[in-house]
C-alpha positions in Angstrom: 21.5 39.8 9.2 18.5 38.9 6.9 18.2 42.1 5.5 22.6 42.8 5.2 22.5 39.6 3.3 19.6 40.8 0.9 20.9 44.3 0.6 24.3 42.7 -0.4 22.8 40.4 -3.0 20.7 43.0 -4.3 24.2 45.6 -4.5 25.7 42.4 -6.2 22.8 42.0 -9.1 23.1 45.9 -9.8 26.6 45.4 -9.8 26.9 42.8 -12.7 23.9 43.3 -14.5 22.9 47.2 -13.7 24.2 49.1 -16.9 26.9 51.6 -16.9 26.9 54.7 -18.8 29.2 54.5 -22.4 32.4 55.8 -22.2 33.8 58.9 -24.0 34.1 58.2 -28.1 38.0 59.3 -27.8 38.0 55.9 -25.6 36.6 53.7 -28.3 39.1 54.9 -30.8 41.9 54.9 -28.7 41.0 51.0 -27.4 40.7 50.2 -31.4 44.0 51.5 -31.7 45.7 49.8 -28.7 44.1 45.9 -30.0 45.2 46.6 -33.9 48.8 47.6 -32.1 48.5 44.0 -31.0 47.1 42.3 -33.8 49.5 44.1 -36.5 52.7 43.7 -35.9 53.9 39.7 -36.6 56.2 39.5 -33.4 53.5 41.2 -30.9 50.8 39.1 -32.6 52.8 35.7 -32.2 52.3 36.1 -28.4 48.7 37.9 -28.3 47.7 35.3 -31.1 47.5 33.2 -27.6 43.8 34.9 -26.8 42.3 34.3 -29.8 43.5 30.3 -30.2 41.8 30.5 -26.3 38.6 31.0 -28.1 38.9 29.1 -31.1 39.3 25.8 -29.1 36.9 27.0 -26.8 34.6 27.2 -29.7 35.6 23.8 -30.6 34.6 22.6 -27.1 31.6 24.1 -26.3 30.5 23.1 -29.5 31.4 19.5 -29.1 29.4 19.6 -25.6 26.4 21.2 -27.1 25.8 19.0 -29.6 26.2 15.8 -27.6 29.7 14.4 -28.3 32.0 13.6 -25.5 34.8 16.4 -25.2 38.1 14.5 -24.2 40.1 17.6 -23.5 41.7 20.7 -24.7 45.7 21.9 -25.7 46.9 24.7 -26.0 50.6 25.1 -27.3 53.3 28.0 -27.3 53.1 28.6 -31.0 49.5 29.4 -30.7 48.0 26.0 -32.0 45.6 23.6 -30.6 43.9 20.9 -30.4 40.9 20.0 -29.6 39.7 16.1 -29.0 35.9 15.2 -29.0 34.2 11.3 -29.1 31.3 10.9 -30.9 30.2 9.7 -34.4 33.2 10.4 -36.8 30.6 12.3 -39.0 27.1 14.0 -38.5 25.8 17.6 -38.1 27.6 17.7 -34.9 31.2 17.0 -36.0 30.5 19.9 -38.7 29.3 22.0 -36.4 32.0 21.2 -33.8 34.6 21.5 -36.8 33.0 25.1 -37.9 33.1 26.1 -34.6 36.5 27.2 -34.2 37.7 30.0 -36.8 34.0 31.5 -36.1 34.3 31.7 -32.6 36.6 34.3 -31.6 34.6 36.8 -33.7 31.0 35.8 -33.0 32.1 36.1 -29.2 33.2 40.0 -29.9 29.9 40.3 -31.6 28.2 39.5 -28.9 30.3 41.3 -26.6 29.8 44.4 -28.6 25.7 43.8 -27.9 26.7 43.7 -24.7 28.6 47.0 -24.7 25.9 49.0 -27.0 23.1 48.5 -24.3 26.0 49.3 -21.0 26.1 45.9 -19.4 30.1 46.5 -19.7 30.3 44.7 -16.0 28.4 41.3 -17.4 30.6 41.1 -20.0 33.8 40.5 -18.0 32.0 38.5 -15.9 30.5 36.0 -18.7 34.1 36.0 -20.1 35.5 35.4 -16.5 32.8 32.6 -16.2 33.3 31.3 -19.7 37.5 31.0 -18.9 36.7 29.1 -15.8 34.4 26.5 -17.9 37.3 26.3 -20.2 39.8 25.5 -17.7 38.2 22.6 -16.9 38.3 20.7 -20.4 42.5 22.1 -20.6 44.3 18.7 -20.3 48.4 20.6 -20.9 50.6 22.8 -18.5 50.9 25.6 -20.8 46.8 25.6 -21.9 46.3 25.9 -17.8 48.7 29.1 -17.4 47.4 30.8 -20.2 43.3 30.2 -19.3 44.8 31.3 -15.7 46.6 34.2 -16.2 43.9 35.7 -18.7 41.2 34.3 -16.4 42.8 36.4 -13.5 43.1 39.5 -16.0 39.5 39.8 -15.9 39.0 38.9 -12.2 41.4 41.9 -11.2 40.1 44.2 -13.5 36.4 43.2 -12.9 37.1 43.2 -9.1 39.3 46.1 -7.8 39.9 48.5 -11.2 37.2 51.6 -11.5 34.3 51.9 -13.9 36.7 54.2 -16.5 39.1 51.3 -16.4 37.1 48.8 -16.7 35.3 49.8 -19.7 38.7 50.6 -21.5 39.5 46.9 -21.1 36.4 45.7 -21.9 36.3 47.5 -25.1 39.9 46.5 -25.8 38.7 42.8 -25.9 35.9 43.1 -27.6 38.2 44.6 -30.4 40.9 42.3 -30.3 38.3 39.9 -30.7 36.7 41.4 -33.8 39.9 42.4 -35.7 41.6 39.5 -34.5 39.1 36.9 -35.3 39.5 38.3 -38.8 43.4 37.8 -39.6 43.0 33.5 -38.9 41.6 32.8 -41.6 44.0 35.1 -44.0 47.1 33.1 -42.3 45.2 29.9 -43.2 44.5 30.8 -46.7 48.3 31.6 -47.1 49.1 28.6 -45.6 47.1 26.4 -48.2 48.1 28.7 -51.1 51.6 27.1 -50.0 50.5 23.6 -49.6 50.4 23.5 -46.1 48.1 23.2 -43.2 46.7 20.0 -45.2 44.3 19.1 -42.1 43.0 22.1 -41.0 39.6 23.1 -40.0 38.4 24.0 -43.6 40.1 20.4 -45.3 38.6 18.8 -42.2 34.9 20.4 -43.4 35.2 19.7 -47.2 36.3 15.9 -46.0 32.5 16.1 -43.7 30.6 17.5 -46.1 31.9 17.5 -49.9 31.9 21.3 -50.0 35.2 22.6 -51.1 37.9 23.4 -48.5 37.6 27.1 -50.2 33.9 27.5 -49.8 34.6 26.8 -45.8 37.3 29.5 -45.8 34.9 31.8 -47.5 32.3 31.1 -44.8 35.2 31.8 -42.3 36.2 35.2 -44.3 32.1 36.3 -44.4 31.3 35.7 -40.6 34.3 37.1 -39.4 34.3 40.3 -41.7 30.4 40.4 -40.9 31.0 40.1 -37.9 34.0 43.0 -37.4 31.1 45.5 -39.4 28.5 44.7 -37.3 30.4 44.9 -34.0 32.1 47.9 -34.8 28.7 49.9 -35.9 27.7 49.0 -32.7 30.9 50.1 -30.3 30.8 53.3 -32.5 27.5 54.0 -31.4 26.5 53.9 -35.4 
């Protein structure tokens, strides 16, 4: 029983963190394709917008624990917004952090699941995202925010449990590009927003108010991580 036990364990650890070989280059084109034909178009990208406001606020909240504040809880509403409540002094290095936190999350996350895909761990990548959902679901405090964490959370258990090595890195691939090319059109819609005099509280206003930098200089610094990010993480799933 001892040695069933180990050998399962052991089959377990290669499992998740053995790496699989890359898939075919026609895949990583074609998985590009599919996340831009849900980040393009404004009606399909008002319901997939959902993911990436997942990682925003769960940049917001990981932040907020990291850098000792007290995270009260996360929403997450039907038109894609959030919110994001943390206790802790009203100013300080980690309120800017926590602040900066969310328009840089979603594509520092497909940076680093793009390191993950370049050296094959495509299995410990959906089960660090699974893992990291879970985490999340635990700071949700709205109906809505608990659905969507559960039914994305379960996407990756189904596909990380019962779907085949081909299929799996297809998926993997097409988050890790959503993430990239998504993370990049947030900020643009922001911009636009403020070029219209709206979104008067928003992460950047919320910065310049924190640290006297210009609301514009913060949405530069969200423009440069997230483009950085998108040339980086691509060079890598192209094999580059």
């Amino acid at each position: 029983m001892y040695i069933t036990a180990s050998s399962g364990a052991a089959d377990l650890w290669d499992r998740v963190f053995g790496s699989q070989s890359d898939p075919d280059q026609w895949v990583v084109f074609a998985t590009a394709a599919a996340a831009l034909a849900v980040i393009v178009p404004h009606n399909i990208w008002r319901l997939s917008r959902n993911a990436i406001t997942i990682a925003h606020e769960g940049g917001h909240g990981i932040v907020a624990l990291l850098s000792g504040r007290r995270l009260d809880g996360i929403r997450l509403h039907s038109d894609t917004s959030g919110l994001t409540v943390s206790r802790g002094r009203p100013s300080g290095l980690g309120m800017i952090l926590t602040a900066a936190a969310g328009y840089t999350a979603p594509p520092l996350l497909g940076l680093g699941g793009a390191a993950l895909l370049a050296a094959g761990h495509i299995t410990a990548l959906l089960w660090l995202a699974t893992a990291l959902l879970l985490a999340l679901l635990v700071m949700i405090r709205n109906a809505y925010g608990a659905l969507s964490v559960l039914l994305t959370g379960g996407l990756f258990v189904l596909v990380s449990w019962l779907a085949g090595p081909q299929v799996q890195a297809a998926f993997a691939y097409v988050v890790v590009w959503f993430l990239l090319l998504g993370g990049v059109r947030p900020a643009f819609e922001l911009q636009s927003k403020r070029r219209r005099g709206g979104a008067g509280d928003s992460d950047a206003d919320q910065l310049s108010r924190l640290t006297h930098v210009p609301a514009g200089m913060w949405l530069f610094f969200f423009h440069a991580v997230s483009l950085c990010s998108l040339l980086g993480g691509g060079r890598w799933l192209l094999g580059l």
